[in-house]
C-alpha positions, 0 to 999 in steps of 0.5 A: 500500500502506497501513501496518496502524496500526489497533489490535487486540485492544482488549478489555482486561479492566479492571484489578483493583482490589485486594482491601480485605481485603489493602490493608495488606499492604506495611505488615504486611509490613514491621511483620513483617520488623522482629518477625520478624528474628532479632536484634530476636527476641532483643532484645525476649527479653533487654530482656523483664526490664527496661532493659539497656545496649549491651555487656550487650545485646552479651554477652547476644546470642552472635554479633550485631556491633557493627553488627548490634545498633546497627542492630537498636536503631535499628530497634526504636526507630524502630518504638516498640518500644523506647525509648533513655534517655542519662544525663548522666554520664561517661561517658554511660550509655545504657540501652534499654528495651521501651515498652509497644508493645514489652512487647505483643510479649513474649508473642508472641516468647516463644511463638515462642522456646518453639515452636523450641526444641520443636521443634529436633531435628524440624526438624533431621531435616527439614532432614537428610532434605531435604538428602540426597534434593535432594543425589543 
């Protein structure tokens, strides 16, 4: 008795090659999940008018931690959407600041801002009506 080691079912389709029209999508996705973080939507509004310290960023943001904003400004400044700018006083005055990559996104956040604040109390009733015929 001889074993079965003769390979079956060798007619594999080829693998697919990815669609060039969606090559970048990791890369879009990730610009996305930075814009499209709520925290870095308020920051880009607030810092829309111009330079602003850390505590006014703080005080203009309600509910974001200490943390939350320390992180949300590295990120907006890694990405080059904002600049940070220390003065050598004492104690250091450290002013954020949107680039001009970062003005570009002004409009585009600011829409969005005015589309949910539009449309608030429609997606309220929505969430509400969801709720309660997912909840029976």
């Amino acid at each position: 008795m001889g074993t079965l080691l003769k390979p079956k079912h060798t007619d594999l389709p080829a693998p697919r090659m990815p669609d060039p029209d969606h090559a970048d999508c990791r890369g879009v996705a990730s610009v996305l999940s930075r814009v499209g973080d709520k925290w870095s939507v308020f920051v880009i509004m607030m810092l829309s008018d111009g330079p602003k310290r850390f505590n006014e960023l703080k005080r203009m943001i309600n509910g974001i931690s200490q943390r939350m904003l320390t992180l949300t400004l590295r990120g907006l400044e890694r990405d080059g959407l904002v600049t940070r700018t220390i003065f050598p006083t004492i104690p250091p005055r450290v002013d954020y600041e949107l680039t001009d990559l970062g003005r570009g996104l002004q409009e585009p956040v600011k829409a969005l801002g005015e589309w949910a604040i539009e449309h608030l109390e429609q997606i309220a009733s929505a969430r509400i009506r969801f709720d309660e015929r997912n909840d029976s």
